[in-house]
N, CA, C and O atoms as CSV, one atom per row, in Angstrom:
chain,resi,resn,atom,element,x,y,z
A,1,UNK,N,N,83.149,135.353,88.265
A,1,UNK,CA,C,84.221,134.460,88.653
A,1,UNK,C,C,84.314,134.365,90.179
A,1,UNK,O,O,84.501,133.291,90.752
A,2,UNK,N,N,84.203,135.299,90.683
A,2,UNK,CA,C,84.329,135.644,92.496
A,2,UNK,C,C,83.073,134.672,92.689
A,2,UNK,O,O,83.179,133.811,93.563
A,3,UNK,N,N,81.936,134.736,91.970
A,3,UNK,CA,C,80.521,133.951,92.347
A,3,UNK,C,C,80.643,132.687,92.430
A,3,UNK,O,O,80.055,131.907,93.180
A,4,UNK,N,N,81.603,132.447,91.458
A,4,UNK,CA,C,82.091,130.895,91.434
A,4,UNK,C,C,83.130,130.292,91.825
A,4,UNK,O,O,83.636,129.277,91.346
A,5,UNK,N,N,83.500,130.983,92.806
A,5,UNK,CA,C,84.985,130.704,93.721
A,5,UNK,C,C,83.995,130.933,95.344
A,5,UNK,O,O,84.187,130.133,96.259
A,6,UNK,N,N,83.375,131.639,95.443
A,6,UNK,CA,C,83.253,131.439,96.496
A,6,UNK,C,C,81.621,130.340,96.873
A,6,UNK,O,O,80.966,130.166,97.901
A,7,UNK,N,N,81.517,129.906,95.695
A,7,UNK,CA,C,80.303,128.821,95.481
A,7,UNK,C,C,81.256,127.430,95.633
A,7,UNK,O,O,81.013,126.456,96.346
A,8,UNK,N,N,82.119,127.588,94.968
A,8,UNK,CA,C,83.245,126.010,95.248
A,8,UNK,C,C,83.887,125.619,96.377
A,8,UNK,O,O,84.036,124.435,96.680
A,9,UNK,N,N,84.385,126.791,97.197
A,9,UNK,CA,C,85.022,126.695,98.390
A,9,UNK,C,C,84.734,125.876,99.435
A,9,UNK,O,O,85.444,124.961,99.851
A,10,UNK,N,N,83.132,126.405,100.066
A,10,UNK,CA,C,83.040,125.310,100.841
A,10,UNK,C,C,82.377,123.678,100.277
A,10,UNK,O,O,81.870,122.835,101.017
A,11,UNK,N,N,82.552,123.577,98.882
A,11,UNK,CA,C,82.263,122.355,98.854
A,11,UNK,C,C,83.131,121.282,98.959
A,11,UNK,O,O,83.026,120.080,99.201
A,12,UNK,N,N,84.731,122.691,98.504
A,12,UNK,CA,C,85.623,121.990,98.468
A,12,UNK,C,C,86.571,121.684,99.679
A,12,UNK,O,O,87.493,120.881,99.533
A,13,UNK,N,N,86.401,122.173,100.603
A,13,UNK,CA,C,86.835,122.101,101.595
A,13,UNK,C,C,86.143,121.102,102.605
A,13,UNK,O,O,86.746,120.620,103.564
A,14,UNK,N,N,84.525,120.776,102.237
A,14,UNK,CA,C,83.847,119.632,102.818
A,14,UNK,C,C,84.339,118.014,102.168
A,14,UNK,O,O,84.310,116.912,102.715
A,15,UNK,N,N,84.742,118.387,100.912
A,15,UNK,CA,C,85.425,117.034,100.622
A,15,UNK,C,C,86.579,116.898,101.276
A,15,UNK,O,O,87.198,115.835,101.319
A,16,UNK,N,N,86.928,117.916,101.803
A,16,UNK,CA,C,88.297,117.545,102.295
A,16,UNK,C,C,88.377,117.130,103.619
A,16,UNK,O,O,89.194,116.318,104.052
A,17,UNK,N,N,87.445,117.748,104.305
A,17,UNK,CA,C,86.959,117.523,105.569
A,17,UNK,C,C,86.758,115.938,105.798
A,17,UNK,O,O,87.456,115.152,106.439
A,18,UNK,N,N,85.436,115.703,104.978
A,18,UNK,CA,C,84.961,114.342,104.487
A,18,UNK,C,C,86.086,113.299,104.710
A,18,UNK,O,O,86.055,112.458,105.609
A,19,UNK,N,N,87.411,113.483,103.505
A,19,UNK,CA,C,88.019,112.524,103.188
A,19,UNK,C,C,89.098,112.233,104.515
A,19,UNK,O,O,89.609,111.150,104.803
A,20,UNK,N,N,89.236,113.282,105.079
A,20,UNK,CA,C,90.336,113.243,106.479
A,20,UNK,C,C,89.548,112.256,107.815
A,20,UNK,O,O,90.191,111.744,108.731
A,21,UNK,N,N,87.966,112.149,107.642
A,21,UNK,CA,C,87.066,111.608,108.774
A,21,UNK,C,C,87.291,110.557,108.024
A,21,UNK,O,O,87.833,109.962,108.955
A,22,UNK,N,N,87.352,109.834,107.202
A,22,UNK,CA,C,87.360,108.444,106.154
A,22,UNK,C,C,88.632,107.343,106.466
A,22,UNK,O,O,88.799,106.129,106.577
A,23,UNK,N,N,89.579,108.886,106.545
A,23,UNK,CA,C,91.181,108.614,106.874
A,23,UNK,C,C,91.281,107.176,108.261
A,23,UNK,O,O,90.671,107.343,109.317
A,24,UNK,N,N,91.855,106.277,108.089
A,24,UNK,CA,C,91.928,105.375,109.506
A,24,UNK,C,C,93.120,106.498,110.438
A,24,UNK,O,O,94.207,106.943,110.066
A,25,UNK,N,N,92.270,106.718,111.924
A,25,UNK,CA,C,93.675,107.610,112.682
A,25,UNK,C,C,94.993,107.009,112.589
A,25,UNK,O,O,95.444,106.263,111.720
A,26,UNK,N,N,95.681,107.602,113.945
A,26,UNK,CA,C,97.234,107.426,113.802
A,26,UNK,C,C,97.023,105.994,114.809
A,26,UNK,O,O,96.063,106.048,115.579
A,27,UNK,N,N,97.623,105.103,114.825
A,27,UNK,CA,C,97.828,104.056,115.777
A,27,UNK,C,C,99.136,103.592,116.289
A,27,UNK,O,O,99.774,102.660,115.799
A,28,UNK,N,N,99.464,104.245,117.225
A,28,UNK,CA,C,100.991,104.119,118.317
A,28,UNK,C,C,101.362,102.849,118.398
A,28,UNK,O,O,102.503,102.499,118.700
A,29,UNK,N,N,100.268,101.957,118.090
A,29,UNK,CA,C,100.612,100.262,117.971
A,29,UNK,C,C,101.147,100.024,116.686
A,29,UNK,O,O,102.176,99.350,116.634
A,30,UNK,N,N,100.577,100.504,115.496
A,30,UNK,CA,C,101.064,100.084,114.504
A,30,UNK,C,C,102.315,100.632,113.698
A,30,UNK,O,O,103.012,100.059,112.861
A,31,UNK,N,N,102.401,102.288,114.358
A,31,UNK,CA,C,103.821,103.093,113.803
A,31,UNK,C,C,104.975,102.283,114.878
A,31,UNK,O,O,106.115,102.457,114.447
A,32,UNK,N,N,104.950,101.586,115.949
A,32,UNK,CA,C,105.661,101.362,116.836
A,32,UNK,C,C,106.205,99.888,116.262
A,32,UNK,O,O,107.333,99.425,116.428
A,33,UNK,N,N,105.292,99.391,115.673
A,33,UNK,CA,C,105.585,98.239,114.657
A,33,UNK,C,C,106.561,98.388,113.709
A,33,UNK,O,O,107.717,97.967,113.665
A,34,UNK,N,N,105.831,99.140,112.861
A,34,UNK,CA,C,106.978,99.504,111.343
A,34,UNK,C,C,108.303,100.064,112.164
A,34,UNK,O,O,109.362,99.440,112.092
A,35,UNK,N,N,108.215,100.963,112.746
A,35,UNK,CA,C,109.835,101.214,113.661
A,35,UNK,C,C,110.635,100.002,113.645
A,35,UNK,O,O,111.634,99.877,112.937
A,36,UNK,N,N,110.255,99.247,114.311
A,36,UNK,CA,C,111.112,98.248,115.205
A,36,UNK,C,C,111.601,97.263,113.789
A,36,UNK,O,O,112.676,96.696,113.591
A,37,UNK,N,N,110.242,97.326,112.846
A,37,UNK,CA,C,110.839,96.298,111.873
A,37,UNK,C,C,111.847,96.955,110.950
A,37,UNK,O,O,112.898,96.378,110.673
A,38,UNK,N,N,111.506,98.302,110.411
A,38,UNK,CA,C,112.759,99.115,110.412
A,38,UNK,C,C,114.029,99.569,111.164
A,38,UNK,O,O,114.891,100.201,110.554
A,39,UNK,N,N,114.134,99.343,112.137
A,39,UNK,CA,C,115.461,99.064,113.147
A,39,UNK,C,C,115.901,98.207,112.783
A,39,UNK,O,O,116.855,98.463,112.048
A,40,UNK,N,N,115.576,96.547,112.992
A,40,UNK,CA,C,115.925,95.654,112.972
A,40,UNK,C,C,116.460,95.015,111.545
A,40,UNK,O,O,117.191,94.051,111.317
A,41,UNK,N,N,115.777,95.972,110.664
A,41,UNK,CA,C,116.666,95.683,109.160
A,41,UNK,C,C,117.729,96.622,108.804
A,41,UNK,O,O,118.478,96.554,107.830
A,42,UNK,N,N,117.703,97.281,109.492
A,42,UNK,CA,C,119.298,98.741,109.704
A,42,UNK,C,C,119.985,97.396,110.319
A,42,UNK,O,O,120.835,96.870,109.601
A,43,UNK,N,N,119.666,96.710,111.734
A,43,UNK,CA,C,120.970,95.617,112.258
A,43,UNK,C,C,121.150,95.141,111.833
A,43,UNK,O,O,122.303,95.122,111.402
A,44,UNK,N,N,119.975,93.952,111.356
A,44,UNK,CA,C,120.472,92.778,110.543
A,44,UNK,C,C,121.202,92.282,109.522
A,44,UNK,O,O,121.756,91.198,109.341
A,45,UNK,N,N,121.031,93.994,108.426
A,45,UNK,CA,C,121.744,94.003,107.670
A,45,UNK,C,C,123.228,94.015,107.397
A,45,UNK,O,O,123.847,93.770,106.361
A,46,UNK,N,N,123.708,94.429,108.821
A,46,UNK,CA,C,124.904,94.540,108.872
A,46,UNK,C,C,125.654,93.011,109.743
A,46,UNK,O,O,126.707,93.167,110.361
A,47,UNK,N,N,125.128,91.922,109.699
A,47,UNK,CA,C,125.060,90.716,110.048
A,47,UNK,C,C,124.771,89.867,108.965
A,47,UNK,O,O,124.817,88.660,109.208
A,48,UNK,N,N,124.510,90.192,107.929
A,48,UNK,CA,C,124.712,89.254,106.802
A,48,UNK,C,C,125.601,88.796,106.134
A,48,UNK,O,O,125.451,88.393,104.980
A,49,UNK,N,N,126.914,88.791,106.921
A,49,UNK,CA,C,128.342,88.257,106.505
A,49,UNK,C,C,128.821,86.905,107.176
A,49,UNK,O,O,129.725,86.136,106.847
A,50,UNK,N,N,127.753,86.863,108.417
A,50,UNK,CA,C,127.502,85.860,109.220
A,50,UNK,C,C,126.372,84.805,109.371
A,50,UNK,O,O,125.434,84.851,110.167
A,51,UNK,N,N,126.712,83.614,108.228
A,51,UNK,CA,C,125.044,82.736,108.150
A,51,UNK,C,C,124.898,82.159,109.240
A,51,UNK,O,O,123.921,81.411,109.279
A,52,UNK,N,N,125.771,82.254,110.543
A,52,UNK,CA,C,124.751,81.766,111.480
A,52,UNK,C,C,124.007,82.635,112.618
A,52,UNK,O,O,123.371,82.209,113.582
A,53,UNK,N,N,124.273,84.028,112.226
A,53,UNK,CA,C,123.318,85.037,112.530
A,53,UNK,C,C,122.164,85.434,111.713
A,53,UNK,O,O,121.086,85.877,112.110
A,54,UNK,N,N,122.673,85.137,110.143
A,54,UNK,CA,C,121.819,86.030,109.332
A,54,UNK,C,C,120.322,84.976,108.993
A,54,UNK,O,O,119.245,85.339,108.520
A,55,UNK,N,N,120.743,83.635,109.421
A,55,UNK,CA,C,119.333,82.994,108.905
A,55,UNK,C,C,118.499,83.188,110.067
A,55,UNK,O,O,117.350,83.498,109.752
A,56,UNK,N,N,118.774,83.079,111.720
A,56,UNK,CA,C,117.716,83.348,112.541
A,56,UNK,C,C,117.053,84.992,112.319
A,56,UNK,O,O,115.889,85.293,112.584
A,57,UNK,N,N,117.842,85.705,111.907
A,57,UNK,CA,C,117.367,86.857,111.643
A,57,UNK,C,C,116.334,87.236,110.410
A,57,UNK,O,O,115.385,88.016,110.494
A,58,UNK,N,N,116.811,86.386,109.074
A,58,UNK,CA,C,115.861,86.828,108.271
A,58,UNK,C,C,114.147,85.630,108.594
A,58,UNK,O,O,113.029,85.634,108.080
A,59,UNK,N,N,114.760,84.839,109.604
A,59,UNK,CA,C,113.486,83.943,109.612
A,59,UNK,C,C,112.736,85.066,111.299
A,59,UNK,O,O,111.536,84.861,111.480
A,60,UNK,N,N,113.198,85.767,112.011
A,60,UNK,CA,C,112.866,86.637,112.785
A,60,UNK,C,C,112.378,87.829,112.166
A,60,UNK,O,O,111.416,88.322,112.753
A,61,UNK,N,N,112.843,88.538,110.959
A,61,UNK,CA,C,112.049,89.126,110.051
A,61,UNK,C,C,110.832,88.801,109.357
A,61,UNK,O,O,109.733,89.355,109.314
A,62,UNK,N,N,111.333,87.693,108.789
A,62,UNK,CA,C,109.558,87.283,108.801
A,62,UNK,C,C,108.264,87.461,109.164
A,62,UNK,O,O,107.263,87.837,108.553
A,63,UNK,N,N,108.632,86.874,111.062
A,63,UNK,CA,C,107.725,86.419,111.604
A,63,UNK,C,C,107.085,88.299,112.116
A,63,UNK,O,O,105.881,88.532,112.216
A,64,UNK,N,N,108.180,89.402,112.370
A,64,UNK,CA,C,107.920,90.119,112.458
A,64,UNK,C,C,106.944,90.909,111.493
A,64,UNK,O,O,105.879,91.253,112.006
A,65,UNK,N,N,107.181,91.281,110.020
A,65,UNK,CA,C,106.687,91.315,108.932
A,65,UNK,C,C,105.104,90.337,109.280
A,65,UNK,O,O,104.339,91.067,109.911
A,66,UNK,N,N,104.552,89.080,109.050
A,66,UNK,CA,C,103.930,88.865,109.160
A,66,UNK,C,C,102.820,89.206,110.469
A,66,UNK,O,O,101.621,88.999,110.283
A,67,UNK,N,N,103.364,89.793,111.923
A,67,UNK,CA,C,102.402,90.473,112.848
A,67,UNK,C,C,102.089,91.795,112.397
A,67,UNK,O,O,100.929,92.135,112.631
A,68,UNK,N,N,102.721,92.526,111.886
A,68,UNK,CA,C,102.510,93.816,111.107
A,68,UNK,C,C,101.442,93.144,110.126
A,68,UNK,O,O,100.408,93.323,110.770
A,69,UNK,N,N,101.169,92.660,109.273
A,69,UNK,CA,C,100.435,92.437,108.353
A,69,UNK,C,C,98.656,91.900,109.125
A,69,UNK,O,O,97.497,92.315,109.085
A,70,UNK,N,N,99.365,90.856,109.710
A,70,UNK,CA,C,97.855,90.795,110.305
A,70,UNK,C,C,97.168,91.621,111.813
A,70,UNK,O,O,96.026,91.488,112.253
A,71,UNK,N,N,97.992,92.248,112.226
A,71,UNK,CA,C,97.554,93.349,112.517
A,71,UNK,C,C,96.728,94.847,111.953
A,71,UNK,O,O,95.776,95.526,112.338
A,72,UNK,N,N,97.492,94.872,111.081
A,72,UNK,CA,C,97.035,95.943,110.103
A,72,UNK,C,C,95.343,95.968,109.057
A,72,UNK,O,O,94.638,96.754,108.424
A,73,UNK,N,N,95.424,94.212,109.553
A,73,UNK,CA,C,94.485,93.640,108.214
A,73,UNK,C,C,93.144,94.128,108.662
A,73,UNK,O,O,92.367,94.512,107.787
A,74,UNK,N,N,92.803,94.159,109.824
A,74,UNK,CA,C,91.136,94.720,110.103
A,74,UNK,C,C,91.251,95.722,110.625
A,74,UNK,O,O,90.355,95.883,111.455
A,75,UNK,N,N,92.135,96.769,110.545
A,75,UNK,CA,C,91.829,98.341,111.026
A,75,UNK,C,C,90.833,98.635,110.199
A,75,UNK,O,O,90.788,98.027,109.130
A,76,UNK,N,N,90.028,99.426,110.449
A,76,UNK,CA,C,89.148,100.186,109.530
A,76,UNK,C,C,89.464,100.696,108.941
A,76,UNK,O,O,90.399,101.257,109.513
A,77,UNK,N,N,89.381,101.239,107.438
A,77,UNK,CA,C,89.829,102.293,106.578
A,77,UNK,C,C,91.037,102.177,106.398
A,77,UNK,O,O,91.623,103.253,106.520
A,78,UNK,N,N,91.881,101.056,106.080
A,78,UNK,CA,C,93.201,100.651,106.349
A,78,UNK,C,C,93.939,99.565,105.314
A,78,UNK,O,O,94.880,98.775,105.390
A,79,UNK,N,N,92.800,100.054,104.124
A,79,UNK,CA,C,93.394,99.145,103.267
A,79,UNK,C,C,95.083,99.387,102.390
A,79,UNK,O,O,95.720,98.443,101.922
A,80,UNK,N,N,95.492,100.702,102.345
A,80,UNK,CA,C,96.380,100.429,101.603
A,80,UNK,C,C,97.755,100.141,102.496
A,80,UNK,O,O,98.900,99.997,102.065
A,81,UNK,N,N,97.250,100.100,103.983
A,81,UNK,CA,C,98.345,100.458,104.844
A,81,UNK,C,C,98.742,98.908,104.751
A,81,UNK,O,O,99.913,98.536,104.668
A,82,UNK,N,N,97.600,98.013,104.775
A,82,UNK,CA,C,97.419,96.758,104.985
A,82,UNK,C,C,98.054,95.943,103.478
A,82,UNK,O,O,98.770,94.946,103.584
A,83,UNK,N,N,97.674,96.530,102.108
A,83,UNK,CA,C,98.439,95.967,101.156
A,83,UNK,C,C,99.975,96.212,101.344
A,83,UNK,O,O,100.750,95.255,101.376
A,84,UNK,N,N,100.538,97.904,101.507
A,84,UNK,CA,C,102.051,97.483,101.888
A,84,UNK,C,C,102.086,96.441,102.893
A,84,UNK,O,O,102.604,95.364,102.600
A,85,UNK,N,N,101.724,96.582,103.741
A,85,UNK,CA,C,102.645,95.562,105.201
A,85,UNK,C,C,102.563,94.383,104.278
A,85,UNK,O,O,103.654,93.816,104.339
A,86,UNK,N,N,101.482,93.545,103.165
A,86,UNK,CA,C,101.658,92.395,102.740
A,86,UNK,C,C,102.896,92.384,101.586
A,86,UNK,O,O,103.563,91.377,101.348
A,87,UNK,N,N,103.033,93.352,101.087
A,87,UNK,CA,C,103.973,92.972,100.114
A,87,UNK,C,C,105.353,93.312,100.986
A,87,UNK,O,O,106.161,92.517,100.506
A,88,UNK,N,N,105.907,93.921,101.807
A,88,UNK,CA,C,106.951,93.987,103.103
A,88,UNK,C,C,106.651,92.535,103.134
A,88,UNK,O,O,107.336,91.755,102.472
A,89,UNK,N,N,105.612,92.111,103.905
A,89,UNK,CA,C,105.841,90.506,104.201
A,89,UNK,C,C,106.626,89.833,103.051
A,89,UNK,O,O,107.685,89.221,103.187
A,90,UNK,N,N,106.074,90.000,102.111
A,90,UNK,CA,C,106.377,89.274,100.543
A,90,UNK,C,C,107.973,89.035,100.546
A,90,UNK,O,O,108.512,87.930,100.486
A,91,UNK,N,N,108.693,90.411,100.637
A,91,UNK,CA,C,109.825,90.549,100.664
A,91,UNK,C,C,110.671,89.845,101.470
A,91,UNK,O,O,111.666,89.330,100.960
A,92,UNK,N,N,110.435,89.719,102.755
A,92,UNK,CA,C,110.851,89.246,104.527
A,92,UNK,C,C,110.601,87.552,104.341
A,92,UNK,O,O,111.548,86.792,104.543
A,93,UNK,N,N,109.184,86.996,103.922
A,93,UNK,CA,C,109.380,85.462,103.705
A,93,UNK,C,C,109.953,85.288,102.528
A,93,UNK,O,O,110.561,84.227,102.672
A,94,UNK,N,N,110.208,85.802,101.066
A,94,UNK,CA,C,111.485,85.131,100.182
A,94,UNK,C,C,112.745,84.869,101.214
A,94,UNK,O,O,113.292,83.803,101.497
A,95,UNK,N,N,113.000,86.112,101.648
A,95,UNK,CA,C,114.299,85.999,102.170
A,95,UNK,C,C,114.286,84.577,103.324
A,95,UNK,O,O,115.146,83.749,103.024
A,96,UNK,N,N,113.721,84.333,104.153
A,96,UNK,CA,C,113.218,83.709,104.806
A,96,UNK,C,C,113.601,82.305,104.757
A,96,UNK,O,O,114.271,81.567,105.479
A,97,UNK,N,N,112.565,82.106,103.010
A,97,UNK,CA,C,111.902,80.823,102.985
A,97,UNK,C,C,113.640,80.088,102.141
A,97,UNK,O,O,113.939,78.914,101.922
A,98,UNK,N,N,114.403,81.319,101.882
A,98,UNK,CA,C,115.857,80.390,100.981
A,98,UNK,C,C,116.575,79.655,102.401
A,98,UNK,O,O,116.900,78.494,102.652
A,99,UNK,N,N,116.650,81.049,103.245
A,99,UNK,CA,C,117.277,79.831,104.103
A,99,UNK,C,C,116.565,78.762,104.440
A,99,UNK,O,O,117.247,77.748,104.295
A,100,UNK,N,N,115.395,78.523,104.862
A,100,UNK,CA,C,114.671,77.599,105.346
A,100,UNK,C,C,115.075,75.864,104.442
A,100,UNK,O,O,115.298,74.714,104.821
A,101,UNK,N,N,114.999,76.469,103.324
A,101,UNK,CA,C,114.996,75.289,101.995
A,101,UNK,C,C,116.390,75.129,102.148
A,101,UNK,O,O,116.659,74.062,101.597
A,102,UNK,N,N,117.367,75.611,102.588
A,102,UNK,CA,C,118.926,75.405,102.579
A,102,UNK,C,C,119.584,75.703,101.804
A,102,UNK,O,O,120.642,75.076,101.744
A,103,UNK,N,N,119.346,76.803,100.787
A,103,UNK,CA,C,119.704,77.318,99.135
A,103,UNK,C,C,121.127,78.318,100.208
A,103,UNK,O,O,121.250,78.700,101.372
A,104,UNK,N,N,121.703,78.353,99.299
A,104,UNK,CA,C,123.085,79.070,99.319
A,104,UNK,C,C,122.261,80.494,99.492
A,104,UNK,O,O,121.271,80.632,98.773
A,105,UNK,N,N,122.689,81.801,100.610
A,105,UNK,CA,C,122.220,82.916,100.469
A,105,UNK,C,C,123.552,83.355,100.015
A,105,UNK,O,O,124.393,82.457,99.961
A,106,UNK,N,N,123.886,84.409,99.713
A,106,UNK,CA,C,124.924,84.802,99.584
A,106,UNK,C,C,124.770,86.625,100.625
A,106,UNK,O,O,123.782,87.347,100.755
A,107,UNK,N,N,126.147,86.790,101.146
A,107,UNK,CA,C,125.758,87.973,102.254
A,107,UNK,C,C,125.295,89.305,101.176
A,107,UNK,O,O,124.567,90.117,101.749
A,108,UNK,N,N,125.608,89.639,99.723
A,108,UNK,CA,C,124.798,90.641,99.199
A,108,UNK,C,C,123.329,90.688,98.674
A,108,UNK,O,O,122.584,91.627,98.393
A,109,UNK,N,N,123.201,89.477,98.646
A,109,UNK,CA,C,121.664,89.139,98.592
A,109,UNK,C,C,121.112,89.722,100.044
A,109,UNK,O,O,120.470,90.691,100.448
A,110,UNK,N,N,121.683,88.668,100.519
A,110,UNK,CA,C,120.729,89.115,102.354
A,110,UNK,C,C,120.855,90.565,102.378
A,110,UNK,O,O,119.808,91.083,102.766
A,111,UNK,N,N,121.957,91.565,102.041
A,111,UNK,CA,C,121.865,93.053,102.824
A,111,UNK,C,C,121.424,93.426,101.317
A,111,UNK,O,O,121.752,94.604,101.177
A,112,UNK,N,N,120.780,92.920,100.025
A,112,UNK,CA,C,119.985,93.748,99.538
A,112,UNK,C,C,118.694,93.803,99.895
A,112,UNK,O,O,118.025,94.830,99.780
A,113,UNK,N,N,117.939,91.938,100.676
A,113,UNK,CA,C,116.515,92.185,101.006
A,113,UNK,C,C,116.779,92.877,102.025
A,113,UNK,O,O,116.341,94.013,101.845
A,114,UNK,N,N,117.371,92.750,103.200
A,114,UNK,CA,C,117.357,93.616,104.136
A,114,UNK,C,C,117.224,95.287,104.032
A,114,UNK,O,O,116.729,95.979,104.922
A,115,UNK,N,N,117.741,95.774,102.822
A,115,UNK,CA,C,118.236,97.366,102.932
A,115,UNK,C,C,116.469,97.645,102.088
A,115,UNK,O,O,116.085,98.760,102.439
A,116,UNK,N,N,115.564,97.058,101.286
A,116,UNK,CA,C,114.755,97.061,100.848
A,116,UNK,C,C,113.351,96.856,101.643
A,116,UNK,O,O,112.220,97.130,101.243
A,117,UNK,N,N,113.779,96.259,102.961
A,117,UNK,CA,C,113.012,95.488,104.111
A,117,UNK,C,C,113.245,97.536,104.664
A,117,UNK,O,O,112.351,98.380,104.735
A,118,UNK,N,N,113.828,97.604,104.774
A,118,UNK,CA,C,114.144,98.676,105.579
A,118,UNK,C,C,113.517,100.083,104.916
A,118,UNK,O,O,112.625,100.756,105.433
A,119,UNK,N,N,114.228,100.383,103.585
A,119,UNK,CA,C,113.863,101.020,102.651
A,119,UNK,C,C,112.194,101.350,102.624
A,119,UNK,O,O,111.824,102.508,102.818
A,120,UNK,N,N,111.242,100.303,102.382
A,120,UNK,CA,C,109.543,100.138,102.668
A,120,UNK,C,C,109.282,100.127,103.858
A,120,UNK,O,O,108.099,100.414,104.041
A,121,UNK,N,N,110.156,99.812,105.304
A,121,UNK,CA,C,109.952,100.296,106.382
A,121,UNK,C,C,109.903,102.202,106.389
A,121,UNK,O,O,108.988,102.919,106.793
A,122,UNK,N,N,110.384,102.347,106.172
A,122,UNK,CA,C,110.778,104.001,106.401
A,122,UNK,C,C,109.528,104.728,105.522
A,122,UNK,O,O,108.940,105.726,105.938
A,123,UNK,N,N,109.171,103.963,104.044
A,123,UNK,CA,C,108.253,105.079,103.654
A,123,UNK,C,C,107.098,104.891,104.115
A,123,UNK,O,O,106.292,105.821,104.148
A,124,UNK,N,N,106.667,103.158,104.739
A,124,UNK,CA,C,105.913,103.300,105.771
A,124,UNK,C,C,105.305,104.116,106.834
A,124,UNK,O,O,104.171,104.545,107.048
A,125,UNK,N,N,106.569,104.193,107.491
A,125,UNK,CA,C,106.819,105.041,108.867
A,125,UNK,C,C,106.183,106.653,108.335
A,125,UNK,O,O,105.366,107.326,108.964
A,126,UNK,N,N,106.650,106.914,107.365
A,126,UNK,CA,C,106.316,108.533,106.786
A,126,UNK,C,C,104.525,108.393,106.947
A,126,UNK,O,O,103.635,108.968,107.573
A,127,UNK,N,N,104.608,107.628,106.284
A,127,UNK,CA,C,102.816,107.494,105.993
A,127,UNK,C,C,102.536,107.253,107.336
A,127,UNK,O,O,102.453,108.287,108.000
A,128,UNK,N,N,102.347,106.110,108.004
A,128,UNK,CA,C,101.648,106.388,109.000
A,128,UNK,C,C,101.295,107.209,110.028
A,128,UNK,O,O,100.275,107.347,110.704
A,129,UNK,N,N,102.978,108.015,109.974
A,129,UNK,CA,C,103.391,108.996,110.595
A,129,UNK,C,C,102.201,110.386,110.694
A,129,UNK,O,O,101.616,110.940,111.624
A,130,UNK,N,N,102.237,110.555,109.250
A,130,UNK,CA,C,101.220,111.738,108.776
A,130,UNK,C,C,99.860,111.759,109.219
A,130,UNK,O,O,99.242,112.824,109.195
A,131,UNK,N,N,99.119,110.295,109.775
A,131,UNK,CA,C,98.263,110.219,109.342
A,131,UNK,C,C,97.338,111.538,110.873
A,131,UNK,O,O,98.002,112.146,111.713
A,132,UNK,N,N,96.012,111.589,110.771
A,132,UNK,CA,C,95.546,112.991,111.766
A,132,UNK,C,C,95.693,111.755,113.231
A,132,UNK,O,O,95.644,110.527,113.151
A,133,UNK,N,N,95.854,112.495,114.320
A,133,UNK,CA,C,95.650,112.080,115.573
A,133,UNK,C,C,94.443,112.444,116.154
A,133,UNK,O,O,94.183,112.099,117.306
């Protein structure tokens, strides 16, 4: 058993090695991103009682949401970082596209996409956070 624990070890520890060099690093551009778009849905949210604050804001979410996304899109090794930021986008243009069309928002709608905008900001932030420097 000892023969076969210490026969696994370093193979297993080279996968691990392996999978951390595979890892895309940390990027101060892109955690500095998710921040700000997570800030800005902590404010905004609390401005959704006001539609003539809350539509430049969720159409300023958007546009934010969408530089995160195509930023993210050709990092190397960066695919799943790159599917959240698109579905964050997903979230940021619904909200977006009602005001745009002129549909009635109502202010608990707006501070639920917002708190959800925020919510996938933060577990973002964790992840990228972690990632090796």
């Amino acid at each position: 058993m000892k023969r076969l624990i210490l026969l696994l070890f370093p193979i297993l520890t080279s996968c691990a090695a392996v999978d951390a060099m595979l890892m895309s690093k940390f990027d101060p551009s892109e955690y500095r991103m998710i921040t700000e778009i997570r800030a800005n849905a902590q404010m905004f949210k609390t401005e959704c009682d006001n539609y003539l604050l809350s539509k430049p804001n969720a159409i300023e979410m958007a546009n934010q949401t969408n530089l995160f996304m195509l930023y993210s899109e050709h990092i190397p090794r960066n695919t799943d970082s790159y599917n959240a930021s698109k579905s964050l986008n997903e979230i940021a243009q619904g909200l977006s596209e009602k005001y745009v069309k002129g549909d009635k928002v109502s202010p608990m709608f707006c501070k639920l996409k917002f708190e959800g905008i925020e919510h996938s900001a933060d577990t973002m932030q964790h992840v990228l956070g972690n990632r090796p420097r």
